[in-house]
C-alpha angles and dihedrals in degrees: 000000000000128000110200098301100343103110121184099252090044079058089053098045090054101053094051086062099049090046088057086046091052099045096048089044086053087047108031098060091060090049101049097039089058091053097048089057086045092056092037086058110043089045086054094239108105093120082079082070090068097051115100093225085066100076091062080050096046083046102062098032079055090057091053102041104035111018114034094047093050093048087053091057094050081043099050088046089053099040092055102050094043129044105170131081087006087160101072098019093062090065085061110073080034089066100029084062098048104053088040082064096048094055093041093057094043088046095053099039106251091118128077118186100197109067090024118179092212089184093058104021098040110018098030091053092041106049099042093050098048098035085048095049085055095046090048095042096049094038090076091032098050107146110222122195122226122250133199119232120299117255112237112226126221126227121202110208088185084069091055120090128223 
């Protein structure tokens, strides 16, 4: 069955994609957590980790570390099985991912409703996975325009003082 473009192996694609970027984004914030305390630590400064200011700090290092790698890696798959429509297809591992996590995290337990960080828990996640699928997926798919050959400019060194 096929609904406008979207073929049944562009689908699939896309949701093998979607299925790396959700595993790595399951995987990679533990990781990386535990080597930022590591690092915290060894450097002596582990106290930063009690201030409130520092959770604006673990989110976006979050971001950088755990999402949006992870949505690179679900973007370049994609990207490189599909070339066509990346526009909208690359939403889609982005968002298979997310909400994966999201289930993931309510099924097993590592998500409380009721007292939810939505910066950390909802945006951080979002944004990294989807932003990270584009920037995957257009990484291998980046149009270049032709150029003709560079001039080579001369320089006079008669026209220079001393």
């Amino acid at each position: 069955m096929e609904i406008g473009f979207l073929k049944p192996i562009i689908l699939i694609n896309a949701a093998l994609g979607g299925a790396i970027s959700l595993l790595l984004m399951h995987v990679l914030p533990g990781v990386s957590f535990l080597g930022l305390q590591m690092l915290l630590f060894r450097l002596g400064y582990l106290s930063l980790w009690f201030f409130s200011e520092s959770v604006d700090a673990i989110g976006l290092l979050m971001l950088a570390m755990a999402y949006l790698p992870a949505g690179f890696v679900g973007g370049l798959f994609t990207g490189y099985r599909i070339k066509e429509n990346l526009r909208f297809v690359l939403l889609i591992p982005g968002l298979i991912g997310f909400v994966g996590l999201i289930v993931v995290r309510y099924v097993t337990g590592n998500m409380n409703l009721q007292s939810l960080n939505v910066q950390l828990e909802i945006l951080v996640p979002l944004l990294g996975s989807v932003i990270g699928a584009y920037l995957g997926g257009y990484t291998l798919n980046w149009e270049m325009k032709e150029t003709g050959p560079l001039e080579t400019i001369g320089f006079d060194m008669s026209q220079v003082r001393s």
